[in-house]
MMTF fields as JSON, N, C-alpha, C and O atoms, coordinates in Angstrom:
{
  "mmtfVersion": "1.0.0",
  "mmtfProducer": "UNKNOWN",
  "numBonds": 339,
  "numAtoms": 340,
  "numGroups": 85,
  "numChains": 1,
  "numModels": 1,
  "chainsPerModel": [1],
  "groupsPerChain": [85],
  "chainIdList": ["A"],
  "bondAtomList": [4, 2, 8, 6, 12, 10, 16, 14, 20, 18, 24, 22, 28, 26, 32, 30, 36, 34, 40, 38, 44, 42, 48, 46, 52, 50, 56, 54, 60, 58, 64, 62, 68, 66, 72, 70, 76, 74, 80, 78, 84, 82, 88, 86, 92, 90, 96, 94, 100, 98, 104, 102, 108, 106, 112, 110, 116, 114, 120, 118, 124, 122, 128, 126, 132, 130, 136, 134, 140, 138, 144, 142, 148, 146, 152, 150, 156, 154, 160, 158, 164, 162, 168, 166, 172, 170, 176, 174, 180, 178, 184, 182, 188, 186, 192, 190, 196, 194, 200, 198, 204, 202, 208, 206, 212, 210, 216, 214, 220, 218, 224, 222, 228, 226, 232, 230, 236, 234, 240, 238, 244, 242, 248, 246, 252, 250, 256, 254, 260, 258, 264, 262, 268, 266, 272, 270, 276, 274, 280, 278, 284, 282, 288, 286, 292, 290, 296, 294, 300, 298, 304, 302, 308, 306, 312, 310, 316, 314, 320, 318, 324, 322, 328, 326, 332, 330, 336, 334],
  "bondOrderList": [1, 1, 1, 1, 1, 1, 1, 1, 1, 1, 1, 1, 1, 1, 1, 1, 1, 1, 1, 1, 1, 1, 1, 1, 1, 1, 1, 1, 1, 1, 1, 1, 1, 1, 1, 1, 1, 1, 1, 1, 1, 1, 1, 1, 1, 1, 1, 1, 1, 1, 1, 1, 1, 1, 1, 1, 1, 1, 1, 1, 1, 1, 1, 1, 1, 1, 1, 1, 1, 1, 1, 1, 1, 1, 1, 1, 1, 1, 1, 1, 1, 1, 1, 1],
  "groupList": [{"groupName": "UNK", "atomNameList": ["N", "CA", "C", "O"], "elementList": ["N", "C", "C", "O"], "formalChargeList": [0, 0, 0, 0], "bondAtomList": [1, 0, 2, 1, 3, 2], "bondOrderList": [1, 1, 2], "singleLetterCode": "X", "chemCompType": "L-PEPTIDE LINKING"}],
  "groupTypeList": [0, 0, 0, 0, 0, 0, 0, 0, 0, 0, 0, 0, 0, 0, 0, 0, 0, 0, 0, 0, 0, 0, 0, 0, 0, 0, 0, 0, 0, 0, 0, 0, 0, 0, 0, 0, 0, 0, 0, 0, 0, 0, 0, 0, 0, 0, 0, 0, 0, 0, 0, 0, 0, 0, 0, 0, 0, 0, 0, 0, 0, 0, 0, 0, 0, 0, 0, 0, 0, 0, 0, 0, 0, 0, 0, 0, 0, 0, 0, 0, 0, 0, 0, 0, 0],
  "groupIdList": [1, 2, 3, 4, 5, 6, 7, 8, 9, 10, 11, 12, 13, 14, 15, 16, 17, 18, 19, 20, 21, 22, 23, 24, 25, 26, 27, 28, 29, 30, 31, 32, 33, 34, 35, 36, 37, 38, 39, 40, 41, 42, 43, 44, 45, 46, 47, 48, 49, 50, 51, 52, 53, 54, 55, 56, 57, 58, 59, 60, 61, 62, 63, 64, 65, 66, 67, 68, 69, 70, 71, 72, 73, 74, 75, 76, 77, 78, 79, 80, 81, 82, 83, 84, 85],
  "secStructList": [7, 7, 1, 7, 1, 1, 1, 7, 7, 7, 7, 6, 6, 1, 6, 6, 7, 7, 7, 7, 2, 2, 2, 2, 2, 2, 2, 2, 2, 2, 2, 2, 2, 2, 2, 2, 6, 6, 7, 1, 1, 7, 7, 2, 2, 2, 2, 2, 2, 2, 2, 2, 2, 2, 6, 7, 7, 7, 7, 1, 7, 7, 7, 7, 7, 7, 1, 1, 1, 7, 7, 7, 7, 7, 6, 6, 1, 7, 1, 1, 1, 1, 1, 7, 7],
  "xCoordList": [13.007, 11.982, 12.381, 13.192, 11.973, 12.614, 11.482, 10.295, 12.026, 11.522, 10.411, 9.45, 10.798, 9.803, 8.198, 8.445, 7.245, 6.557, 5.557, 4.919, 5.688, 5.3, 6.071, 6.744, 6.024, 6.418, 6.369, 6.971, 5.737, 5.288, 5.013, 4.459, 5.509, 5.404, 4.503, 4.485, 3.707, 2.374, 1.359, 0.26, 1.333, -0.085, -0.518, 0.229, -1.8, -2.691, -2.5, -2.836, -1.949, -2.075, -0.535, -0.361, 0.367, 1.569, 1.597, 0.604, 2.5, 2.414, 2.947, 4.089, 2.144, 1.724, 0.584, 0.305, 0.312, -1.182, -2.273, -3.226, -2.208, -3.238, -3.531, -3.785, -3.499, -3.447, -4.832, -5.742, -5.038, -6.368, -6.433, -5.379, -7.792, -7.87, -7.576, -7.664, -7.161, -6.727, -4.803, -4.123, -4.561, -3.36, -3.117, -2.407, -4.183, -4.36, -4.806, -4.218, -5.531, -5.941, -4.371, -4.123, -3.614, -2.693, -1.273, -0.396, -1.041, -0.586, -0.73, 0.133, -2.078, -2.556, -2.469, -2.319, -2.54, -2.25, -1.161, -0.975, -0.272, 1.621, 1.665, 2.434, 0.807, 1.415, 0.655, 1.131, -0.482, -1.099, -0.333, -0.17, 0.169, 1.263, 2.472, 2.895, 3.553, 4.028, 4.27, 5.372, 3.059, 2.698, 2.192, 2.527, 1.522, 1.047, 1.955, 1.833, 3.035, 4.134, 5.284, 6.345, 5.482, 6.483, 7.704, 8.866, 7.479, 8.14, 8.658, 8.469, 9.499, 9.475, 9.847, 9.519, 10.396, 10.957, 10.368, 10.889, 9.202, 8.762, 9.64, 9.92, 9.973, 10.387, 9.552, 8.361, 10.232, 9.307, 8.221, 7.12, 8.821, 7.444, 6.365, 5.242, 6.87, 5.538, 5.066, 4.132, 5.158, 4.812, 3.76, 2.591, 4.182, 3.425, 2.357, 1.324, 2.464, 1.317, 0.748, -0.452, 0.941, 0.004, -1.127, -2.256, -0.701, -1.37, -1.952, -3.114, -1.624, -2.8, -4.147, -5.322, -3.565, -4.402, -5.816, -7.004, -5.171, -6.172, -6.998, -8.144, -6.349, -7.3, -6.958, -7.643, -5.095, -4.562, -4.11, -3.522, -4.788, -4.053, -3.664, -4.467, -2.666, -2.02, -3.18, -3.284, -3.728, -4.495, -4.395, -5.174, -3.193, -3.103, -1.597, -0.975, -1.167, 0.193, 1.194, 1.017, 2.582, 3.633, 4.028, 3.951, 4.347, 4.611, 6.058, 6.433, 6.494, 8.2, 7.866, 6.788, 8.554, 8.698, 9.369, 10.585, 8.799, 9.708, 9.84, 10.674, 9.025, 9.476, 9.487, 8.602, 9.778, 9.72, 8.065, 7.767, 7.431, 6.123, 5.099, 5.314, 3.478, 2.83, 2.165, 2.23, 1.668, 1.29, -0.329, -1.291, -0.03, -1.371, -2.633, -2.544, -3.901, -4.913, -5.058, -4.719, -5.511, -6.346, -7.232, -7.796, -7.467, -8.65, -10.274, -10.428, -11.079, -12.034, -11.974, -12.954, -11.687, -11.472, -11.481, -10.756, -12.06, -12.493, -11.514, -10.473, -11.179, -10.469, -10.134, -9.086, -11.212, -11.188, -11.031, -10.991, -10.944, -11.411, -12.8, -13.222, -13.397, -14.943, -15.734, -16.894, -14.795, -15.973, -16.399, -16.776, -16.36, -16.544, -15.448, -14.579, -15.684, -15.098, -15.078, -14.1],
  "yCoordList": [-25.918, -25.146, -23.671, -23.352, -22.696, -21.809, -20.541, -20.704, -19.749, -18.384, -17.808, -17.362, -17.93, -16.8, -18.221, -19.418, -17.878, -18.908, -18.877, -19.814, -17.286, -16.768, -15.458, -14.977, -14.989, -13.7, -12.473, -11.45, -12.556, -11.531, -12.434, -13.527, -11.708, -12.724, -11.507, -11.209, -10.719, -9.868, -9.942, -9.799, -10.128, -10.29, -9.297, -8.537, -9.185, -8.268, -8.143, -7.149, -9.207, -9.664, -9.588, -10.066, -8.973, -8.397, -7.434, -6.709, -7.122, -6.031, -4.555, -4.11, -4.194, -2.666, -2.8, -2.007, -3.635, -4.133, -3.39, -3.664, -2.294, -1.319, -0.601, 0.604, -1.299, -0.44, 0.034, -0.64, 1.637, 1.373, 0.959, 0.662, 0.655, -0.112, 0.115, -0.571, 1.552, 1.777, 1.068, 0.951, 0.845, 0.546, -0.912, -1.457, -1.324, -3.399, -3.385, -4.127, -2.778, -2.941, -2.901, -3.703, -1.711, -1.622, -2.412, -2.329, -3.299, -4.517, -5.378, -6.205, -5.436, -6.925, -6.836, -7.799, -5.377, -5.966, -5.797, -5.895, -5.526, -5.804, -7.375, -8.25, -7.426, -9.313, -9.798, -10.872, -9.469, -10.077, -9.832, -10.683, -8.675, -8.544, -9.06, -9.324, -9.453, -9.927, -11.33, -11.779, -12.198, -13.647, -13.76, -14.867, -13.092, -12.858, -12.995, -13.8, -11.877, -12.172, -12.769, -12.515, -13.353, -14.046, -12.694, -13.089, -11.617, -10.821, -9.997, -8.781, -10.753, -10.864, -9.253, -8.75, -8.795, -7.374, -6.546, -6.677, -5.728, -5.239, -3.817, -3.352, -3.288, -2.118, -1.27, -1.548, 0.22, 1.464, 1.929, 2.474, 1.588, 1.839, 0.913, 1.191, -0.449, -1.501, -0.893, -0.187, -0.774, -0.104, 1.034, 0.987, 2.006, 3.245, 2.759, 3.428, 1.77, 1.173, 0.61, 0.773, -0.082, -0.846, -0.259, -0.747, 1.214, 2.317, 2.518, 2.115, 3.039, 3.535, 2.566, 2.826, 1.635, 0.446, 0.622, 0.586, 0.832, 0.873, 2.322, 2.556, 2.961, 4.534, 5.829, 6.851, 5.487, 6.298, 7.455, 7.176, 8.932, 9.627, 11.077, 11.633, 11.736, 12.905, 14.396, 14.916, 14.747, 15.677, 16.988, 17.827, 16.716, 18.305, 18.556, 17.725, 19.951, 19.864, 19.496, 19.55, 19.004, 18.362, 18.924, 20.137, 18.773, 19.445, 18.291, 17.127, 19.729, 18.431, 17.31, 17.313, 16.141, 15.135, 15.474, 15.654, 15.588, 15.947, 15.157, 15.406, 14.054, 12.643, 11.862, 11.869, 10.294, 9.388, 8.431, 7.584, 8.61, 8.607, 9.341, 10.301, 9.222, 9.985, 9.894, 8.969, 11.156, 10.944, 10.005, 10.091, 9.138, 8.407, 8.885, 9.859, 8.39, 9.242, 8.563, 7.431, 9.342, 9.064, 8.188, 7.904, 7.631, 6.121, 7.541, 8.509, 6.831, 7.679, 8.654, 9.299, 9.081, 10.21, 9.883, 8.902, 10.307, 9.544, 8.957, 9.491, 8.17, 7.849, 8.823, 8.766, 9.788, 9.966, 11.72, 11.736, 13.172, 14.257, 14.664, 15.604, 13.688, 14.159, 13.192, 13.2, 12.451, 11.564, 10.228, 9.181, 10.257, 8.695, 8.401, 9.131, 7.206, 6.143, 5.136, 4.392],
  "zCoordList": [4.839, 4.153, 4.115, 4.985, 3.274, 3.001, 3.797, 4.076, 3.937, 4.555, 4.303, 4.931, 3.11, 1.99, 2.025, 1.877, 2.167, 1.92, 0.466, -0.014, -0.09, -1.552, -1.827, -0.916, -2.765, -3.224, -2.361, -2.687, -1.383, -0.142, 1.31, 1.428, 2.168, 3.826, 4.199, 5.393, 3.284, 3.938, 4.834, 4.3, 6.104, 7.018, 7.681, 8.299, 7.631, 8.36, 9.902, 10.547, 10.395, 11.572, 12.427, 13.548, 11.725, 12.512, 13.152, 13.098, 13.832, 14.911, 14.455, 14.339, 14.323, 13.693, 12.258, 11.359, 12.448, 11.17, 11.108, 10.379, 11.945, 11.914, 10.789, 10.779, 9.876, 8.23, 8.275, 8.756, 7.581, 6.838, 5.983, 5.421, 5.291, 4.421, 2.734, 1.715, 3.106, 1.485, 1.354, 0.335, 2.309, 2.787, 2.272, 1.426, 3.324, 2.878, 1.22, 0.433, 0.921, -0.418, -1.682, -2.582, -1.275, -2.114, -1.869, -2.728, -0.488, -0.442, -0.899, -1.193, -1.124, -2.05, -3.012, -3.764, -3.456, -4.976, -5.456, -6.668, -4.652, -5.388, -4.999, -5.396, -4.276, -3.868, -4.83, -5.195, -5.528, -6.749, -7.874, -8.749, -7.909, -9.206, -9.043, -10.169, -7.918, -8.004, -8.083, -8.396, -7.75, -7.728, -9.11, -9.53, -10.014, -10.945, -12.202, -13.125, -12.0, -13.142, -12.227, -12.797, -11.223, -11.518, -10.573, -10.475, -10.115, -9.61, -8.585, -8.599, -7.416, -6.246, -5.748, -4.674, -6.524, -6.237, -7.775, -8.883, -7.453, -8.809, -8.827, -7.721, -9.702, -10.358, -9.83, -9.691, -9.361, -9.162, -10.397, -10.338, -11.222, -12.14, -12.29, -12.708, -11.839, -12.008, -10.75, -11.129, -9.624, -8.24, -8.79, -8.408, -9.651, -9.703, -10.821, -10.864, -11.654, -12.195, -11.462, -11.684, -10.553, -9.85, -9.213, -9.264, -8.367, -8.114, -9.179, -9.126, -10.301, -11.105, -11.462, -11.723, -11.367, -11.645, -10.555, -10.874, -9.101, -8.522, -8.711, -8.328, -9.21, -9.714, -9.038, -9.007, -8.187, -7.6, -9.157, -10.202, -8.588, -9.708, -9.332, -8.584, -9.682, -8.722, -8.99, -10.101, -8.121, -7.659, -6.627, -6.177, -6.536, -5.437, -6.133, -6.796, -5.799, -6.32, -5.079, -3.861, -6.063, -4.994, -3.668, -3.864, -2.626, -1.331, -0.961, -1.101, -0.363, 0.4, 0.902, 1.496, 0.852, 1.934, 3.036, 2.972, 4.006, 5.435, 6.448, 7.319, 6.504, 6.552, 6.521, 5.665, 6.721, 5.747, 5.993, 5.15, 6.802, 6.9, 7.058, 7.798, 6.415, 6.352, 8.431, 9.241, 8.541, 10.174, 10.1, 9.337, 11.271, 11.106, 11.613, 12.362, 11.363, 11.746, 13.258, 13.602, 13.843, 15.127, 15.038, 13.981, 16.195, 16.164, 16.548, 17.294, 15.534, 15.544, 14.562, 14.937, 13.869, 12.851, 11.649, 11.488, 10.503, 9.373, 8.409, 8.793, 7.368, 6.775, 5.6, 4.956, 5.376, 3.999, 4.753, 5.983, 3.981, 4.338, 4.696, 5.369, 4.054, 3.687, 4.613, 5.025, 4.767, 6.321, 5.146, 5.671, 4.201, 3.398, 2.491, 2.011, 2.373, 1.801, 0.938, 0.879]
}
């Protein structure tokens, strides 16, 4: 039997799964687009559609990448700036 068991081996439940939930949300739906059309490895631009799709749209101006992850929030501290979500 083969590895892959769909287009994505994505679970909530691996070790570092501490996603928030804007996180899990935008996993699922590359694994919906890629199960969807058929596309195990989507293109950076199907990627940045997929985001838009969910209603991601650029709002502050660009700042360096300095490194290759964003810092995570503290347990207890809101998800959003504004305290909602």
């Amino acid at each position: 039997m083969s590895h892959w068991m769909s287009y994505t081996s994505y679970s909530p439940y691996f070790d570092g799964g501490d996603m928030a939930d804007d996180e899990v949300e935008f996993l699922r739906a590359i694994a919906e687009f890629q199960k969807r059309f058929g596309r195990r490895y989507p293109t950076w631009l199907e990627v940045l559609h997929v985001a838009r799709c969910l209603g991601y749209r650029k709002v502050a101006a660009p700042v360096p990448i300095e490194r290759p992850l964003p810092p995570r929030r503290e347990k207890g501290t809101p998800k959003t700036p504004t305290g909602t979500d």
